[in-house]
Structure formats: C-alpha cells, structure tokens
N, C-alpha and C positions, 0 to 999 in steps of 0.2 A: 504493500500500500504506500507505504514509503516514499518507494524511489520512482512509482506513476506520478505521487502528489509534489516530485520533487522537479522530476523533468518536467512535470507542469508548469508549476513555479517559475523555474528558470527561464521557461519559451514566452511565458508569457510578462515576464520581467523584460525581457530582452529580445525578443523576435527573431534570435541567433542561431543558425544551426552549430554554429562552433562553439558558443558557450553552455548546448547541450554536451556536445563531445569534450569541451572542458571539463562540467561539471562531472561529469562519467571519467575522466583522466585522475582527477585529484582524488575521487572516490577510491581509485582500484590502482594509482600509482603506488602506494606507502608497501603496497602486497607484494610488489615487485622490487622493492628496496631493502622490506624488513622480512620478509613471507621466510628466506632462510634462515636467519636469528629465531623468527619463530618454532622452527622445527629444530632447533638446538634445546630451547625451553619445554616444546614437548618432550623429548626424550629424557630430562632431568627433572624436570620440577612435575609437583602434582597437578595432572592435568586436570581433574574436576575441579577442584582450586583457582587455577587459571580460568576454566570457565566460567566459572561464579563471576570471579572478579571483571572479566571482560563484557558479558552482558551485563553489570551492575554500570559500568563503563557508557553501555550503547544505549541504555537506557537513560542515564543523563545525556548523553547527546540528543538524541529526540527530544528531549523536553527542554532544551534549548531552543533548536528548530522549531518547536512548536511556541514557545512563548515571544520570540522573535516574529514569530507570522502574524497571530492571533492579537499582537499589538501595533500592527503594520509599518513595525521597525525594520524589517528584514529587506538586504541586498541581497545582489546579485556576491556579492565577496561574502558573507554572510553564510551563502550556501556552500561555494570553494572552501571556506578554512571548516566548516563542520564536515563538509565530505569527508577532507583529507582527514581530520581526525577520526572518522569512521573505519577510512582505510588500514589508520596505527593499529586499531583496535582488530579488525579482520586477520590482518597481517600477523599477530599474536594467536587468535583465537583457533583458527582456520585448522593448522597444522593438527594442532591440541582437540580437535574434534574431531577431525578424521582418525587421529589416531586413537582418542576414546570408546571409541566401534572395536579396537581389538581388546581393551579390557570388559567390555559385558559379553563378549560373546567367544564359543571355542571358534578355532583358525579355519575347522570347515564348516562353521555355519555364515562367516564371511562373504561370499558374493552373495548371500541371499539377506543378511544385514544392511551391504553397504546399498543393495536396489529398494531395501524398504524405507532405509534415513534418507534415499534418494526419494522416494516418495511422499515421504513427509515434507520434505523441503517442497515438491515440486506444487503438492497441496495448496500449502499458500501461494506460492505463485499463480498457481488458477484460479482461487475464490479472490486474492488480494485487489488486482487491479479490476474488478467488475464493482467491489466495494469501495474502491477508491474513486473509481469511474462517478459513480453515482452520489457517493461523500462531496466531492470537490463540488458539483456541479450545485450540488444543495448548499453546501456551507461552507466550500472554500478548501484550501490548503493546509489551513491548520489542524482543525478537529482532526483530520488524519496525522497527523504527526502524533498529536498528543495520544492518542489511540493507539500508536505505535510504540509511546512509551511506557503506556501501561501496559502492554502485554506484555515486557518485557518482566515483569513481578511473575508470571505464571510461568515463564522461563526458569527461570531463578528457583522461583520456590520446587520444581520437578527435580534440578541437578540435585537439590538442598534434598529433596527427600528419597535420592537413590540410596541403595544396599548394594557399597561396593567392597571389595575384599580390602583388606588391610592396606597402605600405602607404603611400598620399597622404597628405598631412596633410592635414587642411580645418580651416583656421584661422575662427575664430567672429567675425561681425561685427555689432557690436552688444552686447547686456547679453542677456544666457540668457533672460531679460525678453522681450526685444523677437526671442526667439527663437521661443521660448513662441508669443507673439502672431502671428506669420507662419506658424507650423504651424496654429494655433485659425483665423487667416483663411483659408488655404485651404482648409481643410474645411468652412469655415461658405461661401466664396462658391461649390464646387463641388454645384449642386443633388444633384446623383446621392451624393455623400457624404454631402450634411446629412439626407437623408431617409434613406439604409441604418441612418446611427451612433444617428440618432433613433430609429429602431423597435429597433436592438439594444440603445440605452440600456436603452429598457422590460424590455426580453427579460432583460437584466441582471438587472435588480431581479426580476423575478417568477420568473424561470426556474430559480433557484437555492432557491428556498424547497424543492423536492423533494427536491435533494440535502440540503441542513440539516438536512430534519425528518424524514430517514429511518431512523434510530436510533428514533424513536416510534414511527413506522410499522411498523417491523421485530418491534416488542416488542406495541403496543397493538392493531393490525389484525392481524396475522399471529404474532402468541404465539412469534416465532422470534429465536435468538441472529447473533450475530458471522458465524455460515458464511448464516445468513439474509441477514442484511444485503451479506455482502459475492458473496453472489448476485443480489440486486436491483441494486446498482450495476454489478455487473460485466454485467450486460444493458443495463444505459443507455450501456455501455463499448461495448456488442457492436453497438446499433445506430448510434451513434456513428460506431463503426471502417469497418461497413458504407457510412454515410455516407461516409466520406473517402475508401474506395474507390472510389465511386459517381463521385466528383467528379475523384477521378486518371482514369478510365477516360474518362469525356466533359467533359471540361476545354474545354466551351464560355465563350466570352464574352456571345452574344446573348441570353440568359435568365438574368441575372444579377439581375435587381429580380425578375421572377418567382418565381425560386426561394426569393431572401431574403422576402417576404413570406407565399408559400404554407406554407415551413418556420414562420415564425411563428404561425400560425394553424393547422397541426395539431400541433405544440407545444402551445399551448393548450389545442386538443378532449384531449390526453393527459392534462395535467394535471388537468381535467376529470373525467374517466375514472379514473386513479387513484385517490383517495379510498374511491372506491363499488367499487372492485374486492375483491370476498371472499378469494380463494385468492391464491399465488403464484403459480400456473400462469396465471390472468388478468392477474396485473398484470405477468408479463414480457414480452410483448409491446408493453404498452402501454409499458413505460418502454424497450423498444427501438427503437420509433418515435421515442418522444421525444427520445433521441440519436441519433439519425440525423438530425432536422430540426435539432437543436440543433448540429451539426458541420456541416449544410447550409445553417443563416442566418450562422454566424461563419465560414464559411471562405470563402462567396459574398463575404460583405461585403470581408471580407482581401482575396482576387483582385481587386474592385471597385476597393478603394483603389490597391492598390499597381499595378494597368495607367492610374491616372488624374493619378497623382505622381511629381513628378519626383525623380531620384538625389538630386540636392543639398537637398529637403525630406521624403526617405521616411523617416528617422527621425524626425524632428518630427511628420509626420503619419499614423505607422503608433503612437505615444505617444499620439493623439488617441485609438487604433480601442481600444489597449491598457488605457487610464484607463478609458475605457466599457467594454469588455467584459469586464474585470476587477475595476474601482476600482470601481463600481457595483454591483457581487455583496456589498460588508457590507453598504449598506444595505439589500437584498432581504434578507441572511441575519440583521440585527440585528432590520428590525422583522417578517421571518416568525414567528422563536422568539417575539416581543415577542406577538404577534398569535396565535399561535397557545398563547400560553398564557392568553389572553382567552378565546378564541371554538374552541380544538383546532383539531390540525393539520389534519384532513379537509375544514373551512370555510373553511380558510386556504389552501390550497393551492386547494383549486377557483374561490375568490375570484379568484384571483390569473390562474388561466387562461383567465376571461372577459374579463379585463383587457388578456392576453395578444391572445385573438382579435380586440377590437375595435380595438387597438393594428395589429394587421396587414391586417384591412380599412381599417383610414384609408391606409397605408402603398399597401396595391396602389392602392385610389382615386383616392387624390393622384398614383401615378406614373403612372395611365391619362390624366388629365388633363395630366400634365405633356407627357406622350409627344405628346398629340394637339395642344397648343399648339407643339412644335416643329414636327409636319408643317404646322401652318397657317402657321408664319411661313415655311418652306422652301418651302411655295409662293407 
C-alpha cells in the first residue's frame, strides 16, 4: 500500500517520470551498498533480534511519512531521504529473513517454505494496491501510510510470540571484510549460483522499469487515476501470488535452471507486450503473467541457493541473492525514468524486454551446455 500511495505522491508532486525512478533508486540503493554487511550480521548476531529491531525501525518510518503528508508538510526530498532510510533498514533486514526460513524449518522442507513466505509476501502485494487504489482516491496519501504503520505492531508482536530453539552464538572470524569475500567466493565458485544470480542481476535492472513507470502508464496510455493504477499492480500482485502458489504446491528440485530461465524470457515477451497494449482489460493479463514469472525466476533462484549452502555461510550468501535482486532494482528504476524521459516510457520498457529475452536465452544455452559437459565427464 505503501509504495502505490508513495509513487502517487511523488507523480503527483512533481509530474516527473525521473523522480519516480529516483524515488524507486534511493529506496533500493542502500540494499546495494549495505545488502553484504547485512549478511555478515545475519550469520553472527541473533536474527529474530534483528528482526524485531528493524521492523520497530520501518514502522517509525511510516509514521513519519505519514505525519508529514496528513499535515501537508511533505516534499518531494521529504520522500528521497525516508526512502533511503527505508532502504538502510531493508539492506539489514532482508538477508536476516531469508535466512530465518532455515531456522523454523528442516533443510528438506525448504523449497516448499521458501514458495509459501513467497506467498505470503506476494498476498499483500495483490490485496495492497487495490486498497491503496481506493484509500488514496477517498482520502488521500496519508491515511495509507499511517495504516502502514500500524500494521507494523502485528509484525512485531508474531516475531515476539514465536517458539524458537535456544540462540548459538557464532562468533565472526576474521574482518566483516574477509567475511564479505567468503560469501562473494562461494557464489562466484558455485556454477549453478553464478549463472541463476547473473541472469537475475539483468532481471533486476530491466524488470523493475514497469513497476517505476507505471504512474505514466496509468495517466498517459490508459487516461486513469490512483484506483487505475493500483488495479494494474494489484494484477502483477495476483499473478505473482498465483506464482508462489504454483511453487508451494510442486516444490520440485529437478527443474530448477529451467524454470529460472523460461520465467525470464516470458517476463520479457510481457514486457514486450505491454506498451502496445490499448485497454486495461489487455494489459491485465499481461502484467499477470508477468508476476507470476517474476515470483517464479526469484523464488526458483532463492530455493536454488539456499539447498546448495551451507548453515554457517546462508546469510552471507542468501546477502549475495538479496544485493542482486534488490540492490540492482535503482539502477533499473534511476536510468528507466532517466530513459524514459528521452525516448517515453513505451520504448523504454519494450527496450528493456528484449534485453530481458536475450539475457535468458544465453542463460538456458549456457546451462544446456553446462549440463551436457557434466554427463560427458561422468562418463
């Protein structure tokens, strides 16, 4: 609800397609600066702990945001420096969440955890902006923020009342440094990780320009408001969701490169397709696909990782999966807006989804080859 009531704000503060993709940059930049210091912290310190403390964290930010709006104090920089401190907060938390999925659950009930916390995530994202849609349009910008900060206390109070096993210490050996670089080297010498993280980098950067530049889209292609817009997302929500379902119900291992690459590539053909789409009733389909493949390359990849790492380096290199799939989305959303007020967002976006496709044909290619030089050395 959030971040519809926020690229609201922002488009309608300013009329800018780039200081949507600003505000989307400061948000998810800090992830890409701190996102590895954070998987240092996962693997040492207590992660329910951390968690507490960070949504205690993003809940006074919202109620910033929100007191700011609701007294029509709030700029346009206003929203830049509380992103960015959104982002600190991410950039900490992120790592320390993904990796708390391997303390509730054993190591093979994992893919079928990480597609159900995919689905709870994906949840809000499809009921959020249909409720924000219709909040804004009633009552403005604020009441959604503040909304947002109080459900941060039902957060809190859940972590606060789990039953978890006693807490280890794991003391850090080494400099955070040299922590850092033991996470970055497993993922760079595990082929099956360096080749997923690589095509999701791309996926990162390009994949994000639809959600950025969809306040244009909402007004310049389809002539519709806030309950518009927070229609179209909440379909990229709903394919999404459907995705995470998909993945809980057949929670295989063996078609894991397949999956992350084929979602890559009609992610693409979507983005593709969007632009040139006339109506809304065309283009919710298409951005329902598109979150379903979009929940189907990142949560593959996640599964991927976390059945091929061990306890004592999953936060360091579940930090790797998080900097990429997160820290990577400002610079897709600084230079989409940047790009798209060169060339408009319909060239910008389709650009971007050819880039997508060819990015995941290299990806399946290279794993076909990879695959077939194992069976040659095994025989």
């Amino acid at each position: 609800m959030q971040n519809v009531a926020q690229a609201w704000l922002v488009y309608r503060l300013t009329e800018s397609s780039f200081m949507l993709g600003l505000t989307a940059f400061f948000a998810l930049f800090p992830v890409l600066i701190l996102g590895l210091w954070g998987g240092v912290l996962a693997d040492h310190v207590n992660r329910h702990k951390l968690l507490v403390l960070a949504h205690t964290a993003g809940m006074v930010q919202a109620l910033v945001l929100a007191v700011l709006t609701l007294t029509g104090l709030v700029e346009a920089w206003h929203i830049l420096l509380l992103s960015a401190v959104l982002g600190i907060i991410h950039a900490l938390e992120m790592p320390a969440r993904h990796s708390f999925i391997s303390d509730m659950v054993a190591r093979e009930e994992l893919p079928n955890a990480i597609a159900l916390n995919s689905s709870a995530f994906n949840i809000a994202r499809f009921i959020g902006p249909f409720i924000a849609g219709i909040l804004i349009a009633l009552l403005g910008e604020g009441p959604v923020f503040l909304i947002n900060s109080l459900s941060f206390l039902a957060v809190i109070y859940s972590l606060l009342r789990m039953q978890l096993p006693p807490y280890k210490s794991r003391s850090m050996k080494g400099s955070a440094l040299l922590n850092i670089r033991d996470g970055l080297g497993f993922a760079w010498s595990d082929l099956s990780i360096r080749y997923s993280l690589m095509l999701l980098s791309v996926f990162s950067i390009v994949g994000t320009s639809l959600t950025v530049l969809m306040p244009v889209f909402t007004r310049a292609t389809f002539d519709g408001d806030s309950q518009i817009l927070g229609t179209l997302l909440g379909a990229m929500g709903a394919g999404a969701l459907t995705g995470a379902f998909t993945l809980a119900y057949h929670s295989r291992r063996d078609h894991l490169f397949w999956q992350i690459g084929l979602a890559g590539g009609i992610a693409g053909a979507c983005m593709m397709a969007f632009p040139i789409s006339n109506t809304v009733v065309v283009a919710i389909p298409i951005l329902a696909i598109f979150g379903f493949c979009q929940t189907i390359l990142a949560a593959s990849t996640n599964t991927l990782i976390q059945l091929r790492v061990s306890d004592a380096m999953r936060g360091r290199v579940m930090s790797v999966f998080s900097t990429i799939f997160i820290g990577f989305m400002p610079i897709g959303s600084l230079s989409s807006g940047y790009i798209a007020e060169q060339i408009g967002a319909m060239h910008t976006v389709y650009s971007l989804g050819v880039i997508s496709i060819l990015a995941s044909t290299a990806f399946l290619i290279k794993n076909s080859l990879w695959n077939q030089a194992n069976k040659n050395n095994e025989k």
